[in-house]
N, C-alpha and C positions, 0 to 999 in steps of 0.2 A: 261368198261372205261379203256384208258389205261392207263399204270401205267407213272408218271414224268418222262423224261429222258434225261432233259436237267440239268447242273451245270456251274453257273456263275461263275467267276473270278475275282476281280475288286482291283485295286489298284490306291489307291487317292496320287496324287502327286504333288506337289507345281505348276506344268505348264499342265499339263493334268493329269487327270481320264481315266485310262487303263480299257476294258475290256475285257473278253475272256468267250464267249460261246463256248462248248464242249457237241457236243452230241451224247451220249454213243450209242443210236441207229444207228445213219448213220455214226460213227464214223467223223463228219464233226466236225472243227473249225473255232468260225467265231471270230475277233478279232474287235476293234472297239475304235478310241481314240476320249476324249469329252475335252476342254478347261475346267481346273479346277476355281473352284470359292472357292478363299479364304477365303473369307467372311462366305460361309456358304459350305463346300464341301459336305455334302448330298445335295446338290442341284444339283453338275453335276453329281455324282450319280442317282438321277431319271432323269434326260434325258438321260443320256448315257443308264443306264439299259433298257429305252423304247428301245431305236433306235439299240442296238444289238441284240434284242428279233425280230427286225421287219427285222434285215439285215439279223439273219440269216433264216427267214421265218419258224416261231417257234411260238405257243401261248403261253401267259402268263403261260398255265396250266400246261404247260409242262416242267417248271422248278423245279427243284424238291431243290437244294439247292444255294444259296448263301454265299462265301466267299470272307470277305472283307481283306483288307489291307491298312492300315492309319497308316500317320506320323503325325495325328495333338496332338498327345500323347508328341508325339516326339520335333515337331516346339514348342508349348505352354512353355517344361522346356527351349530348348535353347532360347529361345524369352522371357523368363522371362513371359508368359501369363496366368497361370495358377491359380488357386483361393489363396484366402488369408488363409492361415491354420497357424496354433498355434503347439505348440509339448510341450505334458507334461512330464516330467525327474523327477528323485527318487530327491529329496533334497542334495544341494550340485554339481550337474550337469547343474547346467543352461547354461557354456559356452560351453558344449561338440560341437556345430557346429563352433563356434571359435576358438576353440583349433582343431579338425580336426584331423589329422594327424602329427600337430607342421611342415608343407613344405612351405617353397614360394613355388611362383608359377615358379621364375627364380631364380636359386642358387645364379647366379654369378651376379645378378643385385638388388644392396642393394634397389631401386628406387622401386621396383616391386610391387603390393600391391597386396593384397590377392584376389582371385575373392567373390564378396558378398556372403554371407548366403545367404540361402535359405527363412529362418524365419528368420525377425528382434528379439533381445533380447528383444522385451518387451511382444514380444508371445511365449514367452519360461515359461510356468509355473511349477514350484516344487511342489512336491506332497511326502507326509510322508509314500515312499512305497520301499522299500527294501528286497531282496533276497540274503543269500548268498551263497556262490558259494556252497554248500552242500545241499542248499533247504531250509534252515531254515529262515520262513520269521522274517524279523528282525522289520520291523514297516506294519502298514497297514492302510491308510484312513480310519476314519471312516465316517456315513453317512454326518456329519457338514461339514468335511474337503469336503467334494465330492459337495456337498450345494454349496459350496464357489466356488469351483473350477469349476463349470456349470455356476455360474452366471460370473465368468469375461470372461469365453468361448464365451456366450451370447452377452454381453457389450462389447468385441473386434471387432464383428462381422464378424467372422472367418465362412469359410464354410466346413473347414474338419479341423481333427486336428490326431495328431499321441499320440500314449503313447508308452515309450519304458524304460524297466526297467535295471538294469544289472542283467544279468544272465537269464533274460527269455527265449534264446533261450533253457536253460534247464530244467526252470520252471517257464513255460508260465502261470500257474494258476491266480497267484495276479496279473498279467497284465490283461490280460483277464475280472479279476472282476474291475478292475478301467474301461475299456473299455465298460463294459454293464452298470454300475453304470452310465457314463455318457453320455450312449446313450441314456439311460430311462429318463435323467432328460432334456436333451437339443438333441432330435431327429432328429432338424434342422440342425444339425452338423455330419458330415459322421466323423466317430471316428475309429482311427484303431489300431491294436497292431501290433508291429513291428515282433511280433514272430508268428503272426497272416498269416504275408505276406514272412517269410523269416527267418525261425529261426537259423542262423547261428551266431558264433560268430563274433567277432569285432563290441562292439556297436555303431560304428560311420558310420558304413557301413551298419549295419544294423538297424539303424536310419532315413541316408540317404534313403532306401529303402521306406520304411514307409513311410517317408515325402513329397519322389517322387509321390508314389503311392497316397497320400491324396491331392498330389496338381493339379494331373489331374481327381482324381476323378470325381469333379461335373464336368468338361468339358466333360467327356467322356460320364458321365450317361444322359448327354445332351444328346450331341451328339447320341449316342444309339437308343437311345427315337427317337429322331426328323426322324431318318432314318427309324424307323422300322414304325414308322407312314407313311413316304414318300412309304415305301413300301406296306404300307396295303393301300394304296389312289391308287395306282396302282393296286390292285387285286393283290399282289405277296404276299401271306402269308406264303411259305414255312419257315423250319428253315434258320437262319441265323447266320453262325460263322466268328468268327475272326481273324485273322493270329497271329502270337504271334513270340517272338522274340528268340526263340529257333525254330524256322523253322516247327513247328507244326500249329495246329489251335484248337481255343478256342472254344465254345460256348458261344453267344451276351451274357447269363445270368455269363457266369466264368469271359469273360471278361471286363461286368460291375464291376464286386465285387472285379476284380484286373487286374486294365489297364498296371499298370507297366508290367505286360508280355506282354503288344502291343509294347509297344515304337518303339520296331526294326524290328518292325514287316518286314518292305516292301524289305528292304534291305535281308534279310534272306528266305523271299519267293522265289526269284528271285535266290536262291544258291539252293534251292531244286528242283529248274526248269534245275538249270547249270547238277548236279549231274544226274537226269533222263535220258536227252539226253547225255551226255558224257557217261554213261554207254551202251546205244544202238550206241553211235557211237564206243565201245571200246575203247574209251580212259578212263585213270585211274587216270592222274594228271592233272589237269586243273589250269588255274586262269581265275576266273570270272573276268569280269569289267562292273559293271553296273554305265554308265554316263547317267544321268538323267538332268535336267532342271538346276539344285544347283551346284550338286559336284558329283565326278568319286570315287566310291569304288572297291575296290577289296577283294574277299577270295581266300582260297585254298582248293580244295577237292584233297585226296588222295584215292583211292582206291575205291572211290564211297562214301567216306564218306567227309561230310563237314568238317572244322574244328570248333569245340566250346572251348570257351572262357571259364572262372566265372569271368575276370578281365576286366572293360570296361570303359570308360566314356561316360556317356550322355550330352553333355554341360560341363560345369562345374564340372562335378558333377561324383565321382566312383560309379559304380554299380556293384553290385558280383551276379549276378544273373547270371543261363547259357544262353549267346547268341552266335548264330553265328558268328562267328568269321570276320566280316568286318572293312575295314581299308578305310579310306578317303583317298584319292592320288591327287587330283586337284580339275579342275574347271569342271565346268557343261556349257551345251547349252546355259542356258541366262547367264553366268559368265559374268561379265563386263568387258569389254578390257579397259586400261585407261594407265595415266602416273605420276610417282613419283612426288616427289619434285627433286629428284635428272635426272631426264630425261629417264628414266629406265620402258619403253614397261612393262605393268604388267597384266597380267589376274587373276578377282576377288580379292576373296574371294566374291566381291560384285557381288549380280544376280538383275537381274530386274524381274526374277519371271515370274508369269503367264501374269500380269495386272501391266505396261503395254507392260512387254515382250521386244525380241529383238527388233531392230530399225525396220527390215524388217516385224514385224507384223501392222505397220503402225495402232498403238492403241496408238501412243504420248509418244512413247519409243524413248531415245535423243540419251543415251548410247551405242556404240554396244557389242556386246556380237560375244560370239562364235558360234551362228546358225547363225548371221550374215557372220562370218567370212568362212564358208560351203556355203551360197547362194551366194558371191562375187565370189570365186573362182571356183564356176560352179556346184561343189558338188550332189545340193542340185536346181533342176525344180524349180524356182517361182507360175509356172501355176498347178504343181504337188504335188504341197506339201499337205497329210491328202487325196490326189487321187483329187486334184483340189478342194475341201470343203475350202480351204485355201488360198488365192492368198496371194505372198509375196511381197514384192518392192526390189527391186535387187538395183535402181538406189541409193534407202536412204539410203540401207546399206552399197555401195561404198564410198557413201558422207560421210559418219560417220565416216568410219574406215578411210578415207583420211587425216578427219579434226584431228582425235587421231596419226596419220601418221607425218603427219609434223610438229608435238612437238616433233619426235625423229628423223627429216629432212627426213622422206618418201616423196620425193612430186615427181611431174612433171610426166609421162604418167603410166599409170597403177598402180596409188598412191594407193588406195584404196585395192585395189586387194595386192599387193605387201605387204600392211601394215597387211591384212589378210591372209599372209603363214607367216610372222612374227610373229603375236600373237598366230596362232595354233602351232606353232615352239616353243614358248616358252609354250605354255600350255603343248604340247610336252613330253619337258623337265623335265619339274615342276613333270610329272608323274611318267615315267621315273626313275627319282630320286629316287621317291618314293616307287615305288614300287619294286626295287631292295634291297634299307635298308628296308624296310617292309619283304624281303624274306630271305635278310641274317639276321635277326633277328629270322628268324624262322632255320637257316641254312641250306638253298634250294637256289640250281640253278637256274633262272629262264628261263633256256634254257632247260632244261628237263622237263617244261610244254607246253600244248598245252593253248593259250588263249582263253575264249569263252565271246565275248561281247555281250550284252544287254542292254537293256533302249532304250530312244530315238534316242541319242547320238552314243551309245557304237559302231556300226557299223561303223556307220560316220566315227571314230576317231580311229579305234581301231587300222587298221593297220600300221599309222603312228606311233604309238605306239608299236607293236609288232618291228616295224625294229627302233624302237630307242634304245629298250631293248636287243634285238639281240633274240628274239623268231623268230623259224621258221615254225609254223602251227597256225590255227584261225579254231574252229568250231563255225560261225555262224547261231545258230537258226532258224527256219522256224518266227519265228514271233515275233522277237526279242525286236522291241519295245512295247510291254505287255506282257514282261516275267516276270517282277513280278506277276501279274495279271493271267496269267500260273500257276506262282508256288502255287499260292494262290490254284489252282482247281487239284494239286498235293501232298498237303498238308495232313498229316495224323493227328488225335488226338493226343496232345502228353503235358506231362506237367513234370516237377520237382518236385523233393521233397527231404527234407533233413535233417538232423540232426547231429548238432554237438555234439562229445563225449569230445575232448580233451583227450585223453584215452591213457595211455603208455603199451607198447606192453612190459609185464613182463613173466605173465601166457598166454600160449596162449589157455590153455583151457578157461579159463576167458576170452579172450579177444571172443574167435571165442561165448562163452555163450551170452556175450552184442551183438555183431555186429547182430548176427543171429535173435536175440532178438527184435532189433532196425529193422531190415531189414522187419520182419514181420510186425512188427506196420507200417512200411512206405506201404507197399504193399498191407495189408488193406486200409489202407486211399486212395492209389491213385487207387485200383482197385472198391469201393464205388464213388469215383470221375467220372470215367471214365461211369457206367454204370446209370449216370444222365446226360450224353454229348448229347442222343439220340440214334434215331436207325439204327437197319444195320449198327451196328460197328462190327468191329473183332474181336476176342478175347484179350486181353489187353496182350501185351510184355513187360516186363521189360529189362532195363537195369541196371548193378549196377556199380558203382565206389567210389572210396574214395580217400580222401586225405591226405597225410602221408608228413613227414617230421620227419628228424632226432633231438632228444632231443634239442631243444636250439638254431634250424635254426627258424628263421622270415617268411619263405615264405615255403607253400606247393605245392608238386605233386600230380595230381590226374592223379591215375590208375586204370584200369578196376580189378573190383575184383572178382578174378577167386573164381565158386565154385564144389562144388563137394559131388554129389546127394544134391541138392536143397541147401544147404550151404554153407555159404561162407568158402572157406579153409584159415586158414593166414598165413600159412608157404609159399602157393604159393603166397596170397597178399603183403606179407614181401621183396619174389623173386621180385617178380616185379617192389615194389619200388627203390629195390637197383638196378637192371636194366635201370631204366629208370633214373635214381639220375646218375650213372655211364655214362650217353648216354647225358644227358644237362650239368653234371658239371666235368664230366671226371672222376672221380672216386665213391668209395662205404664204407659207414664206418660201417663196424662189429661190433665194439666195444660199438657203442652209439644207446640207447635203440630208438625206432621208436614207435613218437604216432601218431594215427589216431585220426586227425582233426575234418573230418565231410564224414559221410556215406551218400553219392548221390541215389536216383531212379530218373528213370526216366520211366515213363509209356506212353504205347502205342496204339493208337487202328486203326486200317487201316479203311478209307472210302472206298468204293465200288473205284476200277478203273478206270481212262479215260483215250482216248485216246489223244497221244500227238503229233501228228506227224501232218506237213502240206501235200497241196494238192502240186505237180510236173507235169510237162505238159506232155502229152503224145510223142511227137516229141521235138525233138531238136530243143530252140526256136533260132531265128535270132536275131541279135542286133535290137531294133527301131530306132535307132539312134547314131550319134558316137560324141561324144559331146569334146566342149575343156574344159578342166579345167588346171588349176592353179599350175603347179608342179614344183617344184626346178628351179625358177625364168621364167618360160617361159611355153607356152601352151602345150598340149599332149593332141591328139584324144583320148576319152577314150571311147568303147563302151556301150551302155546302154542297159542294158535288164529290162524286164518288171519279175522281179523273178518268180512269179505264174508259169511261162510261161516255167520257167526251167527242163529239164524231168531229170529224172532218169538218173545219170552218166554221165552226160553232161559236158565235159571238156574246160574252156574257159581260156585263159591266158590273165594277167593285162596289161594294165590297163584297169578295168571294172568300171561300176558303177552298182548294182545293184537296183532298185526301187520298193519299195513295199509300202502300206497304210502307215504302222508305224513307219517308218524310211527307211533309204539308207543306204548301204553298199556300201562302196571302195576300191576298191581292187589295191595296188599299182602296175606299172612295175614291171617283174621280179617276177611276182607273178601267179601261178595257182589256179584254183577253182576245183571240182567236188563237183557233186549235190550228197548225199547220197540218198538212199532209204524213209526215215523218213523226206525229205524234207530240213535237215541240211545241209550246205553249206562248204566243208573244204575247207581250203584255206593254200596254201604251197609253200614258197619260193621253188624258180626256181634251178633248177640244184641240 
């Protein structure tokens, strides 16, 4: 029999379900997009996983694994949908989600109110349990107090709940026993310890952690559930893992037991899809843009490497977990195009989604959006869209944008049209904007990157965007609208680990005995972890780093912590932070003692390799067509090619339209393409 030798891809998004079959044998990739169903998204899951299994003429048996990527982790906190949970605090803590951080949300706007807790204060329950900062527990529940504290858990009707003590990130024990204490007595309640999920300090942050995690808990273990069943109804019983928001992937069983590593998950896929092919196209600095259905994110890889975060917001809400470093910048495809009170052409924040979509999906969408404003202007085949599975209405979404048009006096011959180079004009902009203070925040030129777009969108939109910012190269993907879904099937094992010291750097013999000390225990645990992930993994890699800041500063640097014969050394950890403290704040202070925060791993295990590259046509293909579209107030022939169709090294200058299943690429005047070898497309202002 032969052995499996296919691996799925799949990435669930608010307007479609991405997939991408890759098979390691004929080195072929088949890609394949499904209308997402919000309601239940393992649903367009099993039909999509049918229909790329059959498209790329492949049996069931022949898939050997499954990786997912889901944002309903994600939508559930910012949508407020996620279960009712409770959170139990040591005595004396009950407001700790009210007091926060002690920020408005707007300094200078006395008006502003706070965005809601998470948990109402009447499921905030005290409990007689205390640590202090040296370990010595100071009170303990006994089994009455636990009695009491199961039955109002019960009577709230709560479906998960957090416990988070102070100081458990460093003695996690007496947490831990309230945690089984009251899983034993009320097991209908998923119960979590915050040092369980995240043992760092700042207990507000590491609360929030806990309570994120406890409140998509039961949706996810839903969820989980319902999919692996959809997939055992199909004969597909291979393993199946989960993307995770540190640009690795889980196992379904890690990431039941802690969804909060999904959240970010999709957005981060799709940066370890960017980083692959930038590396085989030679380039070293990139900015991703993946515009999706919602909203247009960007990262930065430098060197082949992503950039990661500990500092984030999900919603509302801070998260200090490691994730990829992505930034929101605008609007998305179904963004809503609309107009102020004040008269003022606005794109979103509002989307119309999957259901029921732009105007031009002719599903009883009134609003138009921004695929609308791509199919008016020509962009974007009605009869072609999804390879013709799709027909659009060209005529409603004229009508649409006409009718949002002459509230900011667009009217009279080519209203519609006119009104939709003005709405991508300003979406444009809005980006644009964005994405320049998002780089000079990081202190980057953004002319000494190359762009590389992705999603649905990213194509579509990207080069009007490149020449707003003043970039002069675009490497567009072979298959760019399911590069998340890609990166998903590019994905290694890969998880966090951590522990905070708080540790002042006096003895460095003592310090390098703890760190070394600490380092071990993390490396046990996460290399135990690792070899329950499954099989035909790699040997497991570590990474190390920490976090340092000088006696009396608020905020840490985390640096790689150099070692030396298997040890950490901290006279060169020491170098580095003052290096790196010298390089963000312009100077280095000798005189003030340096303590380490919290010591990082991060563990690793490489999946078997696939290939990533698309197919290129053998001969130089010809335009099909040379189409008008819509550009700086008046028409321009732009030719069309069928991409598939494009060979190796094929040099075609703008204005083009590329056309492929999963999206369109545009390529402005004034603009070159060549076809790379790997099927990637560069794209480079003229002259």
């Amino acid at each position: 029999m032969l052995k499996p030798q296919c691996r799925i891809g799949i990435d669930v998004g608010g307007t479609f379900t991405d997939f991408v079959l890759v098979n390691s044998a004929t080195g072929e990739t088949t890609f394949f997009k499904e209308p997402s169903v919000p309601s239940d998204p393992s649903a367009s899951v099993e039909r999509g996983i049918v229909k790329v299994i059959e498209k790329a003429g492949v049996s069931r048996d022949d898939v050997e694994l499954v990786i997912h990527g889901t944002t309903i982790g994600l939508n559930a906190i910012i949508q407020r949908r996620g279960a009712r949970v409770a959170l139990v605090v040591p005595r004396g803590f009950r407001d700790i989600l009210e007091i926060a951080r002690s920020r408005m949300p707007n300094s200078y706007d006395m008006n502003a109110e706070k965005e809601e807790v998470l948990v109402p204060r009447d499921l905030v329950f005290e409990v007689g349990a205390c640590v202090a900062a040296t370990g010595e527990i100071l009170s303990r529940p006994d089994a009455a107090e636990l009695d009491a504290l199961a039955k109002r858990l019960r009577a709230s009707g709560v479906a998960a709940a957090a416990v988070t003590l102070l100081h458990a990130y460093l003695y996690p024990e007496l947490e831990q026993d309230i945690v089984d204490g009251l899983s034993a007595r009320v097991p209908e309640v998923l119960v979590t310890a915050s040092a369980g999920i995240w043992p760092e300090t700042r207990e507000y942050e590491r609360t929030l952690v806990a309570l994120l995690n406890s409140y998509v808990h039961p949706l996810m273990t839903s969820y989980f559930t319902l999919l692996q069943q959809r997939l055992a109804r199909l004969g597909l019983t291979m393993p199946v893992y989960i993307t995770s928001s540190n640009g690795g992937t889980l196992s379904i069983d890690t990431a039941r037991d802690r969804p909060i590593d999904t959240v970010l998950s999709g957005p981060a896929s799709g940066v370890v899809a960017a980083q692959v092919i930038a590396s085989q196209a030679g380039v070293d600095r990139i900015i991703t843009f993946d515009m999706g259905g919602t909203s247009s994110d960007i990262a930065v890889t430098r060197n082949g490497d992503p950039e990661y975060t500990t500092r984030t917001h999900v919603g509302d809400f801070p998260l200090v977990l490691p994730v990829v470093n992505v930034s929101a910048i605008g609007a998305g495809g179904g963004s809503i195009i609309w107009v102020d009170e004040h008269g003022v052409l606005k794109v979103g924040p509002g989307s119309a989604g999957a259901d029921p979509g732009p105007v031009c999906y002719g599903r009883g969408g009134a609003s138009p959006c921004v695929t609308d404003c791509y199919v008016a202007i020509g962009l974007i085949d009605p009869d072609r869209f999804l390879e013709g599975r799709m027909k659009l209405d060209r005529r409603a979404a004229l009508d649409a944008l006409a009718s949002v048009g002459a509230k900011v006096g667009i009217t009279g011959e080519n209203a519609g049209v006119r009104t939709a180079e003005a709405a991508l004009r300003v979406a444009t902009a809005v980006m644009g904007t964005e994405l320049r203070k998002s780089l000079a925040q990081r202190g980057e030129d953004p002319r000494t990157f190359a762009l590389m777009p992705f999603g649905g969108a990213g194509p579509t939109h990207a080069n009007m965007l490149a020449a707003e910012v003043g970039l002069s190269s675009m490497i567009v993907p072979g298959a760019p609208g399911t590069f998340c879904a890609m990166g998903a099937t590019l994905a290694d094992i890969k998880r966090d680990y951590l522990r905070s010291l708080r540790h002042r750097i006096l003895d460095p013999a003592a310090t390098a005995e703890l760190l070394n000390r600490t380092l071990a225990d993390l490396m046990h645990t996460g290399s135990a972890w690792i070899a329950g992930e499954g099989q035909n993994l790699g040997e497991p890699v570590f990474a190390v780093t920490a976090d340092l800041h000088y006696e009396g500063e608020a905020f840490d640097i985390n640096v790689e912590a150099p070692t030396r014969n298997g040890a950490i050394d901290v006279a060169a950890l020491c170098e580095a932070f003052h290096r790196q403290h010298e390089r963000q704040y312009g100077f280095r202070d000798m005189d003030s003692p340096i303590e380490v925060v919290t010591l990082r791993l991060r563990v690793m295990a490489n999946l078997p390799r696939v290939p990533t590259g698309t197919k290129v046509g053998a001969i130089e293909a010809e335009a099909s067509e040379h189409r008008q579209i819509w550009h700086e107030g008046s028409y321009v022939a732009a030719a069309v090619y069928d991409r598939r169709k494009l060979a190796r090294g094929q040099k075609v200058s703008g204005p083009i339209v590329l056309e492929q299943e999963d999206t369109t690429t545009w390529i402005l005047p004034g603009w070159d393409i060549e076809v790379r070898d790997n099927g990637t497309v560069l794209a480079q202002l003229a002259g």
